[in-house]
LUMDREN-308014 format. One line per field, with one value per residue (C-alpha): residue number from 0; residue in three letters; z, y, x. Coordinates in Angstrom, 3 decimals, decimal comma. Each point is the difference from the previous one (the first is absolute). Layout:
// LUMDREN-308014
k	c(NUM	...)
r	c(ALA	...)
c3	c(Z	...)
c2	c(Y	...)
c1	c(X	...)
***
This chain:
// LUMDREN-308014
k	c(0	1	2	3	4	5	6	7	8	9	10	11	12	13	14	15	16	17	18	19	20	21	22	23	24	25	26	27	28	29	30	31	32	33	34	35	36	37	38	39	40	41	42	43	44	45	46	47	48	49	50	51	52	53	54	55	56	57	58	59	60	61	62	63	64	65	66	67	68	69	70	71	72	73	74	75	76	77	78	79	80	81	82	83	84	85	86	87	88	89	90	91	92	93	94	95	96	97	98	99	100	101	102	103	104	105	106	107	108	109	110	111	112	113	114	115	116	117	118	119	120	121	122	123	124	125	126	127	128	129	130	131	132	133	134	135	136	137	138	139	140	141	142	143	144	145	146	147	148	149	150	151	152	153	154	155	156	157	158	159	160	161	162	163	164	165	166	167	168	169	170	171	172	173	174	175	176	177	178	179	180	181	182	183	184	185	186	187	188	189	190	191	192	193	194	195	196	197	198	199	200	201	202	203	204	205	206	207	208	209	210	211	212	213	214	215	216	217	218	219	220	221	222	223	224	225	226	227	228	229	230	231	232	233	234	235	236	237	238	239	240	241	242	243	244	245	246	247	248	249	250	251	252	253	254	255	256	257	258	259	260	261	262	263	264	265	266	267	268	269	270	271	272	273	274	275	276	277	278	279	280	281	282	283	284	285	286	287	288	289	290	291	292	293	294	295	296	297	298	299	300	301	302	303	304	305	306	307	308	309	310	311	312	313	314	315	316	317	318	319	320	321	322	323	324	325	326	327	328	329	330	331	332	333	334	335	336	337	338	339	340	341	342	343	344	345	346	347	348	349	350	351	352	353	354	355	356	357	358	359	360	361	362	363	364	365	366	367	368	369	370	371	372	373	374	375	376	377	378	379	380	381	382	383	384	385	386	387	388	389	390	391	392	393	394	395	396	397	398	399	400	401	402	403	404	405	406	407	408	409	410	411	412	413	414	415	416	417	418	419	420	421	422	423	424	425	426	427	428	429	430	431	432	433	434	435	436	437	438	439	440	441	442	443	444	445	446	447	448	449	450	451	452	453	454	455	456	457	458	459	460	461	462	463	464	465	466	467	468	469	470	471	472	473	474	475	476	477	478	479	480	481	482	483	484	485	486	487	488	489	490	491	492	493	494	495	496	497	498	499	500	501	502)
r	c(UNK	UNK	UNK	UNK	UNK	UNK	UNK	UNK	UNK	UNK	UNK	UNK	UNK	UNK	UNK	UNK	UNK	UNK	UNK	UNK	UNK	UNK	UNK	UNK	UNK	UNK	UNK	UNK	UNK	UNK	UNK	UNK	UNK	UNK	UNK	UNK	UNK	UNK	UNK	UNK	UNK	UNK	UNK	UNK	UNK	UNK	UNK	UNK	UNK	UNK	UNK	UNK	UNK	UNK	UNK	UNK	UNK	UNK	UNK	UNK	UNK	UNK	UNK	UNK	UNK	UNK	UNK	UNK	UNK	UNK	UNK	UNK	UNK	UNK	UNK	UNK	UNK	UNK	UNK	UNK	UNK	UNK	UNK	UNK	UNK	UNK	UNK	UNK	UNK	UNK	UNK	UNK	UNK	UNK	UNK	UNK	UNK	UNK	UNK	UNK	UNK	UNK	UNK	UNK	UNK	UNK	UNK	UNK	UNK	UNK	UNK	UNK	UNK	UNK	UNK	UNK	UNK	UNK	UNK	UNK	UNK	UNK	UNK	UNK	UNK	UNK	UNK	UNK	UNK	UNK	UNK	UNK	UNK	UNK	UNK	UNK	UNK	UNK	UNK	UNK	UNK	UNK	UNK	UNK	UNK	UNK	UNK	UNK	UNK	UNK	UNK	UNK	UNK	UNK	UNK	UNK	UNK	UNK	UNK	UNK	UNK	UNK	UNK	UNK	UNK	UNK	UNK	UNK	UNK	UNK	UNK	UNK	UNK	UNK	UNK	UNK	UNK	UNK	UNK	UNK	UNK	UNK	UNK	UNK	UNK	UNK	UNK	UNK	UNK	UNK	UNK	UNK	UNK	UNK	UNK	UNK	UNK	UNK	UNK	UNK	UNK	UNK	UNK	UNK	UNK	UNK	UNK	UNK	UNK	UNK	UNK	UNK	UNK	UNK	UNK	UNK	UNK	UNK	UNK	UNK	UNK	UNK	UNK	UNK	UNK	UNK	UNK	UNK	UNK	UNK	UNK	UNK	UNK	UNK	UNK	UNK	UNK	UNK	UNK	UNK	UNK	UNK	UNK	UNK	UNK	UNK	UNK	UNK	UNK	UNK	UNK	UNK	UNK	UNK	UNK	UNK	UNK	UNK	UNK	UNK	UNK	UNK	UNK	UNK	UNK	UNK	UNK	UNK	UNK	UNK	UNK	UNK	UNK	UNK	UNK	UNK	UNK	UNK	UNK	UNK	UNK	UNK	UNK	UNK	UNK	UNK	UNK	UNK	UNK	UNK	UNK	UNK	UNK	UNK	UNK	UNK	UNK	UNK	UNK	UNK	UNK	UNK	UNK	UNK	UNK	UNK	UNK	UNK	UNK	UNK	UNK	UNK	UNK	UNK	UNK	UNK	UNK	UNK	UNK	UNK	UNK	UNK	UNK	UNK	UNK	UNK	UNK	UNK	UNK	UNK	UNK	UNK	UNK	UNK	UNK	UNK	UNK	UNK	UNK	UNK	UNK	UNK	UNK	UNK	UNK	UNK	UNK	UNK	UNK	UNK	UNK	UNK	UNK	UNK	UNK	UNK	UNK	UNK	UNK	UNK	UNK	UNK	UNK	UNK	UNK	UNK	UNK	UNK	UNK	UNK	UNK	UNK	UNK	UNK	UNK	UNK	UNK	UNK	UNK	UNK	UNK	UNK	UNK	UNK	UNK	UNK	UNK	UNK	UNK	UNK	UNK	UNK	UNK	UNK	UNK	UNK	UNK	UNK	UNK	UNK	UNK	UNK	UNK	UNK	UNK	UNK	UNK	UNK	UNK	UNK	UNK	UNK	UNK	UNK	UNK	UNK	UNK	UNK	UNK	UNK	UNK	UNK	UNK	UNK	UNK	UNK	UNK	UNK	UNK	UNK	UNK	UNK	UNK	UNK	UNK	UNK	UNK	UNK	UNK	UNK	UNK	UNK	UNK	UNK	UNK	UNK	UNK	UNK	UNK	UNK	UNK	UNK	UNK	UNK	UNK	UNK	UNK	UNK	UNK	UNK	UNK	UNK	UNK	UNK	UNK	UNK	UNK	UNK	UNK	UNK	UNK	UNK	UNK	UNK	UNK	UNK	UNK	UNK	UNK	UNK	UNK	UNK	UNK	UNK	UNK	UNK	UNK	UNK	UNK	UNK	UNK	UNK	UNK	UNK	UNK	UNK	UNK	UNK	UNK	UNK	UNK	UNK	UNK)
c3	c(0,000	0,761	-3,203	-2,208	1,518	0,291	-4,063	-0,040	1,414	-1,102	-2,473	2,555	2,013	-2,974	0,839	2,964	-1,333	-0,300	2,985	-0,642	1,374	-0,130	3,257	-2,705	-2,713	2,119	0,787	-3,130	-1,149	2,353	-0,559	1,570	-0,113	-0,829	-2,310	0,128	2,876	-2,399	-1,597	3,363	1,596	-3,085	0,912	-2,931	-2,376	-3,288	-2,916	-1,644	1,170	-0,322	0,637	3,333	-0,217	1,694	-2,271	-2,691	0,917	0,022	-3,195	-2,245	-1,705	2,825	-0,741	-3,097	2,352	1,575	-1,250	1,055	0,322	3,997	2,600	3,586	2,914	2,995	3,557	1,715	3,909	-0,038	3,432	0,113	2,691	-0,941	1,755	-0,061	0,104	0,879	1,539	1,275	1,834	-0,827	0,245	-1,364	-0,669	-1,198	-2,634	-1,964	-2,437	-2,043	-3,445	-3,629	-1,889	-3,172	-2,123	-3,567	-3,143	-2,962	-2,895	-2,139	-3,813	-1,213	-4,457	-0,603	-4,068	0,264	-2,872	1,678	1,672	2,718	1,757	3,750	0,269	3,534	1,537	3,315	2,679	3,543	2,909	2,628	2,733	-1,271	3,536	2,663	1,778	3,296	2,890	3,968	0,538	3,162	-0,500	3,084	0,976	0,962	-2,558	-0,037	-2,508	0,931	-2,589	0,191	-2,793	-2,130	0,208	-0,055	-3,038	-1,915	1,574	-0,901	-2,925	0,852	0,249	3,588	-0,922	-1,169	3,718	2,272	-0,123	-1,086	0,910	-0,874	-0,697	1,227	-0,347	-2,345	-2,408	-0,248	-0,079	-2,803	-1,558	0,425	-1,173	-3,373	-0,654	1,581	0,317	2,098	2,122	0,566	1,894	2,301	0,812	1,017	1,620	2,088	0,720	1,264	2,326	1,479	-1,145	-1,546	0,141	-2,395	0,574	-0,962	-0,336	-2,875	-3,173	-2,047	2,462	-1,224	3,297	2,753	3,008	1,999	2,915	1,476	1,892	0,677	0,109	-1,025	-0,587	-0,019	-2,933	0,238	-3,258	-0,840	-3,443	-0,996	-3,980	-1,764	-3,757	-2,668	-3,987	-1,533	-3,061	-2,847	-2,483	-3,247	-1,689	-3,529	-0,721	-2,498	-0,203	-3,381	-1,250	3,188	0,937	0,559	2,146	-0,877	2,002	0,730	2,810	0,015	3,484	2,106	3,148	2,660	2,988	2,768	3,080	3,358	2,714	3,129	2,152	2,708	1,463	3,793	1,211	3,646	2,378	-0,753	2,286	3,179	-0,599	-4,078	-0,778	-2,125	1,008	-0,733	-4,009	-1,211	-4,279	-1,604	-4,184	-1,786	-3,741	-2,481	-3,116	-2,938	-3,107	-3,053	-2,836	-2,343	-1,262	-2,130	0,244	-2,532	0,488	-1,040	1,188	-1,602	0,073	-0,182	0,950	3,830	-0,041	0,199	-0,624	0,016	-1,094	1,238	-0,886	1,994	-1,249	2,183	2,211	-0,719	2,658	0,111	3,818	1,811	3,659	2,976	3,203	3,174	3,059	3,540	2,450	3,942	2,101	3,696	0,641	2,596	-0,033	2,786	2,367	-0,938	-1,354	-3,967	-2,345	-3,096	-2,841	-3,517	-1,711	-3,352	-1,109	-3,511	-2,304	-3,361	-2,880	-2,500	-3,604	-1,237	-0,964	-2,205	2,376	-2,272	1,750	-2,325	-2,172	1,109	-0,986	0,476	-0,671	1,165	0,245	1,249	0,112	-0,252	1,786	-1,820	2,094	3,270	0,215	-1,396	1,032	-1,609	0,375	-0,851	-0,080	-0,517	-0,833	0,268	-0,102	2,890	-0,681	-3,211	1,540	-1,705	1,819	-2,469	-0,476	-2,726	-0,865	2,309	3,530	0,773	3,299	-1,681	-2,256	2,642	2,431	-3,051	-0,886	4,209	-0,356	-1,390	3,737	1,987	-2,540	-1,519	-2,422	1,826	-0,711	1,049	0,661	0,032	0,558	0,870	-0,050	-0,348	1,292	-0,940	1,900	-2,393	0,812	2,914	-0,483	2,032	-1,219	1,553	-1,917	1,474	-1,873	0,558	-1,019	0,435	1,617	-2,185	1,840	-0,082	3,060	1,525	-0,330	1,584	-2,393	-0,373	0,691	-0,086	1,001	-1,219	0,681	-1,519	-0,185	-2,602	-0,414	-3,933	0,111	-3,722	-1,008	3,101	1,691	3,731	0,385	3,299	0,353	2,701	-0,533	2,257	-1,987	1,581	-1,494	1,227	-1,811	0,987	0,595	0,473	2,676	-2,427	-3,068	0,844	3,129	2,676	-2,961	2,564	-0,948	2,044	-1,709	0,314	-0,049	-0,434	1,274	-2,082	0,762	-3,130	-0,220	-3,099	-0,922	-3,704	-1,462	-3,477	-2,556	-3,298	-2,268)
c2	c(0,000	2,334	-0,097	0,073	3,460	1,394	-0,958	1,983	3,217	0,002	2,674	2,359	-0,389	0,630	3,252	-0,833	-2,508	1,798	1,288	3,133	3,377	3,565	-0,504	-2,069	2,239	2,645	-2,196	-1,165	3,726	1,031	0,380	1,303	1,429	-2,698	-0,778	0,831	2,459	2,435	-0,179	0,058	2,870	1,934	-0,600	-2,040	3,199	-1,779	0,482	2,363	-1,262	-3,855	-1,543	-1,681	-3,565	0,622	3,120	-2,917	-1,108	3,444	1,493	-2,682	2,627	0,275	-2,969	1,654	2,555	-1,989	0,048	-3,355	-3,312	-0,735	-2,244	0,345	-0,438	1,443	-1,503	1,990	0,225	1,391	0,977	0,792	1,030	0,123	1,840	-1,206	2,801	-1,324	2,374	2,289	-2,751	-0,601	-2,828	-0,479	-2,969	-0,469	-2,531	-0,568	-1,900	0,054	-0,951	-0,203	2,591	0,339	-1,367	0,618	0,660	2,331	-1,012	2,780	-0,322	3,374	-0,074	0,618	1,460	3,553	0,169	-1,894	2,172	-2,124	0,082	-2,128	-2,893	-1,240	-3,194	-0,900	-1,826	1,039	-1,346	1,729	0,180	2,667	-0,821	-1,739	-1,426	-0,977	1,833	-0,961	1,868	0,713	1,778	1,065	1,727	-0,266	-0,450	0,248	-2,450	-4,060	-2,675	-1,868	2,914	-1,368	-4,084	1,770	1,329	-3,795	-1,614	2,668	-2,003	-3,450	-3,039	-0,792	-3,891	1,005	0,833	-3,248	-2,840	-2,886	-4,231	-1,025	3,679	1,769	3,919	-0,649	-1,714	2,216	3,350	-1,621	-0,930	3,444	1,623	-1,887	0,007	3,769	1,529	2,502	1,324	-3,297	-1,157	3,184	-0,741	-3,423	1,004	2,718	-1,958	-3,131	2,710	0,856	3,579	0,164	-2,230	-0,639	1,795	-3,930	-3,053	-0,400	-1,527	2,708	3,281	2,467	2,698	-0,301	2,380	0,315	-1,735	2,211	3,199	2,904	3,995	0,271	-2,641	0,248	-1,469	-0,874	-0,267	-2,143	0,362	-1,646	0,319	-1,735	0,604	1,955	1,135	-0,377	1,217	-1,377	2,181	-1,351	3,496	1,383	3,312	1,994	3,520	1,461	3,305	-0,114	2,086	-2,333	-3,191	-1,924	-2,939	-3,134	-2,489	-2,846	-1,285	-3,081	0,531	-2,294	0,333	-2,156	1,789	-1,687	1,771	-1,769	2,112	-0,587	1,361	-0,322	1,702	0,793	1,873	-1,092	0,141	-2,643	-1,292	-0,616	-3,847	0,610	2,340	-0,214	-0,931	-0,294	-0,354	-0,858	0,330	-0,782	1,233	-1,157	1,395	-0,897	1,837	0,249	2,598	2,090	3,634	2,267	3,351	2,140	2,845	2,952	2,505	3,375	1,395	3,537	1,216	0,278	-0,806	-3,693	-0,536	-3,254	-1,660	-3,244	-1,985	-3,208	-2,158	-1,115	-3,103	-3,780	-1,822	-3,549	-0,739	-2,901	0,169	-2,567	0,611	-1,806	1,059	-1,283	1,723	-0,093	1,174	-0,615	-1,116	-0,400	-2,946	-1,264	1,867	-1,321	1,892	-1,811	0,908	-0,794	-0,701	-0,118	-0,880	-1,471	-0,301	0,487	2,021	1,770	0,123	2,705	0,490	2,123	3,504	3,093	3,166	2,511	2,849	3,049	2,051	2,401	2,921	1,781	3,558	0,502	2,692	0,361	2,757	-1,273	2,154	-1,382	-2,715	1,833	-1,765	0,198	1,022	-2,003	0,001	-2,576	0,754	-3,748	0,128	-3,178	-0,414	-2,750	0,531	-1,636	-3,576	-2,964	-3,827	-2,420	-4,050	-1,803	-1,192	3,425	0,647	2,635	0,432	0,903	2,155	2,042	-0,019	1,515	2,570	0,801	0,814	3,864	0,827	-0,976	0,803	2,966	1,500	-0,945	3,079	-0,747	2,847	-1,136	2,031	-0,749	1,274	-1,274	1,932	-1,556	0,646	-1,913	-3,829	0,548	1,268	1,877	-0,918	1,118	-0,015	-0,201	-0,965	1,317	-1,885	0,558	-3,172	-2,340	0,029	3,022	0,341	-0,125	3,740	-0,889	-0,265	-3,132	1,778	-1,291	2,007	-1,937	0,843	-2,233	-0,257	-1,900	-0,910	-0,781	-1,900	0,031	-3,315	-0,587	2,321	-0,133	1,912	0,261	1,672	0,702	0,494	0,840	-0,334	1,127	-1,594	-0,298	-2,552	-0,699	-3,760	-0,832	-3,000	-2,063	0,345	-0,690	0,865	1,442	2,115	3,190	1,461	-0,269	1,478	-1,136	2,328	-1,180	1,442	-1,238	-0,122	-1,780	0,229	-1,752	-0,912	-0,579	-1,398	-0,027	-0,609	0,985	-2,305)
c1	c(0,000	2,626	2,175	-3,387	-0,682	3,285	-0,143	-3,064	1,549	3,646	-0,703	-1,633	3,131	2,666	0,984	1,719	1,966	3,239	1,660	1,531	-0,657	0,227	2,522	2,326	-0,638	1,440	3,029	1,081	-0,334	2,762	3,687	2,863	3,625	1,886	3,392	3,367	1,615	1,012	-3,583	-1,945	2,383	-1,111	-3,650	-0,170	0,367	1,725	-2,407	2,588	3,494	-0,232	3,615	-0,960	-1,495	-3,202	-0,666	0,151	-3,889	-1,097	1,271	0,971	2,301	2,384	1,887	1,616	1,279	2,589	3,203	1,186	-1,709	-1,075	-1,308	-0,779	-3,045	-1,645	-0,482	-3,058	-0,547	-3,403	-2,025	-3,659	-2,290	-3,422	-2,812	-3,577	-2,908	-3,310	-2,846	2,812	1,871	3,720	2,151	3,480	2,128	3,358	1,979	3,114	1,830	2,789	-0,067	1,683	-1,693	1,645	2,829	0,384	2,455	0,438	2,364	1,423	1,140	1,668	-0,810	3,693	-1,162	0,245	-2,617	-2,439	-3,310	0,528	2,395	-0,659	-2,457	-0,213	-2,725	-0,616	-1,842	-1,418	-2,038	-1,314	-2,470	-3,481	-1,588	0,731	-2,843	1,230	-1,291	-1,190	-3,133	-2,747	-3,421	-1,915	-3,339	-3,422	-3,213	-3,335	-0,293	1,500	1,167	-3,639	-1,221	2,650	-1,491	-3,271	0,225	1,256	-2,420	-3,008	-1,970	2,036	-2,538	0,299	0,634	3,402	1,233	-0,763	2,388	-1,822	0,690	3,323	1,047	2,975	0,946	2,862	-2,346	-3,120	2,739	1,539	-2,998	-1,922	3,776	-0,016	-3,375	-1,286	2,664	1,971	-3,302	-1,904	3,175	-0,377	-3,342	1,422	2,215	-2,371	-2,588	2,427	1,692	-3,510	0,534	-3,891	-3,267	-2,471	-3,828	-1,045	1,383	-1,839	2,754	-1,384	-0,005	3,221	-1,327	2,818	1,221	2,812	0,774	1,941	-0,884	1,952	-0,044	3,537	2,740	3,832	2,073	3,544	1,348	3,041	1,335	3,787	0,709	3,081	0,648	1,514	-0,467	3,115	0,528	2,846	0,682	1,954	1,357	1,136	1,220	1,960	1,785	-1,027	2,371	2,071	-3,830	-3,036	-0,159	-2,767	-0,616	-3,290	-0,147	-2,111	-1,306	-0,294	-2,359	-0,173	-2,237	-0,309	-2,229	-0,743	-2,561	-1,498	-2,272	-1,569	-2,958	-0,850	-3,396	-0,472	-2,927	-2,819	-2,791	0,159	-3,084	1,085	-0,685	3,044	3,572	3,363	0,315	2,889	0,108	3,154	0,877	2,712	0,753	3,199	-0,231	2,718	0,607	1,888	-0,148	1,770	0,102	1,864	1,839	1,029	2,444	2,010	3,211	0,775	3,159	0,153	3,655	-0,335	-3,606	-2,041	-3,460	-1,682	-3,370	-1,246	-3,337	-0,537	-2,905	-2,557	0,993	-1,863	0,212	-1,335	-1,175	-1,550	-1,144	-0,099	-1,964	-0,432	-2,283	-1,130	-2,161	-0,233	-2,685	-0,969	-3,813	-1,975	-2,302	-2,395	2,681	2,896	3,081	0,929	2,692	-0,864	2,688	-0,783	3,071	-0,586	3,636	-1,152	2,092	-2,198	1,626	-1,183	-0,169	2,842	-0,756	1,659	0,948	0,864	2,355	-0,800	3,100	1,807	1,929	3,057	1,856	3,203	2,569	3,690	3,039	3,176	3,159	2,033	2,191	-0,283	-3,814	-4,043	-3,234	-3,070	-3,961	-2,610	-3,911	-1,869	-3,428	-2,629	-3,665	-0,481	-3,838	0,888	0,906	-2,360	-0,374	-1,766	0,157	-0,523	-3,649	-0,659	-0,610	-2,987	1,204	3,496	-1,399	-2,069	3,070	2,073	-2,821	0,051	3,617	-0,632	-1,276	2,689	2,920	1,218	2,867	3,678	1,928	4,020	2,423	3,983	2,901	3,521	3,360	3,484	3,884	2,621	3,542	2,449	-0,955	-2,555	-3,549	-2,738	-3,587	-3,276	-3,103	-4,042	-3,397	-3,665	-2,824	-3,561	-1,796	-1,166	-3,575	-2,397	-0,820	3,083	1,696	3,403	2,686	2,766	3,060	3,500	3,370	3,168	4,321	2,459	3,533	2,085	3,814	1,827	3,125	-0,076	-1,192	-2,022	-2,039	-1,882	-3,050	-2,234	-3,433	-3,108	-3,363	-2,437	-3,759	-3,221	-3,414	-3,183	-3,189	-3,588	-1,808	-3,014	-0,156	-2,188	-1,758	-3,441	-1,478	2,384	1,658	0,763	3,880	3,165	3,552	3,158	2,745	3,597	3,673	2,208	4,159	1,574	4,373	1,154	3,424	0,920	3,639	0,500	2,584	0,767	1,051)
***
């Protein structure tokens, strides 16, 4: 009986067959200041100088600039304290890692015919870190609203006869049944109604009326969230130096995105006389990705002066999701005190899906004095509004979730600017980098404020740089039901250390 009606209804319960979010959207949008030292004490302000490896993936032309071939890599330490805002309460925690950010190579062949146009041709490869992912987080505050709205509103128009375990039934089998058949929001319903979070209005197979078990004026949520992960980018370069004047350069991309988030949600003060307190709802998310994108790119040389255009295609990303969930409440029944543990140990497997990052565009500008050092300025501009998910065959929830994405998401306007002093074969760098948030709603800027200092022993060269990056982004705790905001904003202490060598 039950698999004949979940049959019946699958299609009503479609759209919540995917897992992703708005919350993921928002995190896969990110990215950071990461590369080289020299390009990160520089703020990352390249798009008209090119000759450092990392400048490679952001203006294809700058490989051409170097003058001899080159290899070399970056070891990040990166620190991050992140502060959780929710309902004017604050809480803070701390993490950090150290990692191997970049590493990459340029080889340079000088056209030795003096009647040739032109005259350099260089290729090239780089990796490195867009975003990192990882981060320890806490969210704290009181709410009017508790975590029953959110099973509440899966099980609204659910056949009650879907909920009960049944002879010879165990909670692993009927989640994994109602997953593959019903999808995404049946299994919440499940899940709530196992938990004694709601009741049915009738026991009735057919009633879809229910109401919460669970009373309450206002409820306290403690919000865990730890998040492991990165988007790495690999970009395989070609440039060329035409008249000794234009470098003209294209990269073609390799993403790779693995992203790993476990939160857990514990609810506390209810009522004493609630048949239900103390809920505690954990979810955990890995998402894995690979795409590819394209950049195209150019560098002016006009005596002292540099100016630089870059278009980077939008981003396809191929993703597929895996969740798993259990829930914990405390009930009272016929006045005893029950915990009640519904752990299905079930892991859902989604369909892949296409997350399209949209294009971007840059316009750079740099002064060189001569060999005593440089001042340059980016200005990036992307349409985050612009970002499509989609699956093959189609997904309606997809498609509303994409056409949802022009509220939250605006125009990402990037501001670079960084400087360079040389004194013979030791350098002063400093640079810093304002962008607007890539929310609406949120009116605090990412800022960033970077020094650096690097050392040339002629066919090696040390460079060292610190970054300290200030961003701030808004979740919602869940997508249906208890959707009220909290923001996350994150200090971020990042010294990198790069060694190359020129070949």
């Amino acid at each position: 009986m039950r698999k004949i009606f979940v049959f019946i209804i699958a299609l009503f319960f479609s759209q919540h067959s995917v897992s992703q979010t708005v919350n993921d959207v928002t995190t896969f949008l990110g990215s950071e200041l990461n590369g080289s030292a020299r390009f990160n004490s520089m703020a990352g302000a390249f798009g008209a100088l090119g000759g450092d490896l990392s400048a490679i993936s952001h203006n294809p032309a700058g490989s051409s600039v170097f003058l001899h071939s080159e290899i070399g890599g970056t070891f990040t330490y990166n620190q991050k304290v992140a502060e959780g805002a929710y309902f004017g309460n604050l809480t803070s925690k701390e993490d950090s890692n150290l990692k191997f950010d970049q590493i990459g190579a340029v080889f340079v062949f000088n056209n030795i015919d003096p009647e040739s146009s032109w005259s350099r041709i260089s290729t090239g490869i780089n990796s490195h870190r867009v975003s990192k992912f990882d981060q320890n987080a806490r969210v704290r505050g009181y709410n009017d609203t508790g975590v029953d709205q959110y099973f509440l509103y899966f099980a609204d128009g659910l056949a009650f006869n879907n909920l009960p375990l049944y002879e010879d039934e165990s909670i692993p089998e009927v989640y994994r049944i109602l997953g593959e058949e019903n999808g995404f929001g049946a299994q919440q319903a499940f899940l709530g109604y196992q938990a004694y979070i709601f009741n049915p209005f009738s026991t009735d197979e057919n009633n879809t009326e229910y109401y919460s078990n669970v009373e309450y004026g206002q409820v306290n949520h403690d919000l865990d969230i730890i998040t492991k992960g990165l988007h790495r980018k690999t970009s395989f370069n070609f440039s060329a130096l035409y008249k000794n004047l234009l470098h003209l350069g294209v990269n073609f991309n390799a993403h790779k995105l693995e992203y790993y988030s476990d939160q857990a949600l514990f609810e506390s003060g209810q009522y004493n006389e609630s048949p239900v307190y103390d809920i505690e709802f954990e979810n955990s998310l890995s998402s894995f990705g690979q795409g590819v994108s394209a950049q195209f790119g150019a560098i002016l040389r006009l005596k002292d002066f540099r100016l630089g255009l870059t278009y980077d295609s939008p981003q396809w990303l191929t993703i597929s999701d895996e969740t798993k969930q259990s829930l914990s409440s405390v009930i009272i029944e016929q006045g005893s005190i029950i915990k009640e543990l519904i752990q299905p140990d079930i892991t859902n497997f989604y369909d892949s899906y296409l997350f399209k990052i949209p294009s971007k565009t840059t316009f750079s500008f740099a002064y060189i004095f001569g060999k005593q050092g440089l001042v340059s300025i980016d200005y990036e501009l992307q349409n985050a509004s612009k970002t499509v998910l989609s699956r093959e065959g189609g997904s309606s929830y997809l498609d509303d979730l994409t056409q949802s994405l022009s509220t939250p998401f605006g125009s990402i306007q990037t501001l670079k600017a960084g400087g360079e002093y040389r004194l013979k074969d030791f350098s002063l760098r400093a640079g810093i980098l304002n962008r607007n948030n890539i929310q609406k709603n949120i009116t605090t800027l990412d800022m960033a404020y970077t020094l650096g200092i690097g050392l040339d022993f002629g066919s090696k060269t040390l460079n060292l740089s610190f970054v300290n990056l200030n961003q701030s982004k808004q979740y919602q705790m869940f997508s249906e039901g208890l959707t009220d905001p909290y923001t996350l904003s994150h200090s971020i202490t990042q010294v990198s250390l790069s060694y190359n060598i020129k070949l």
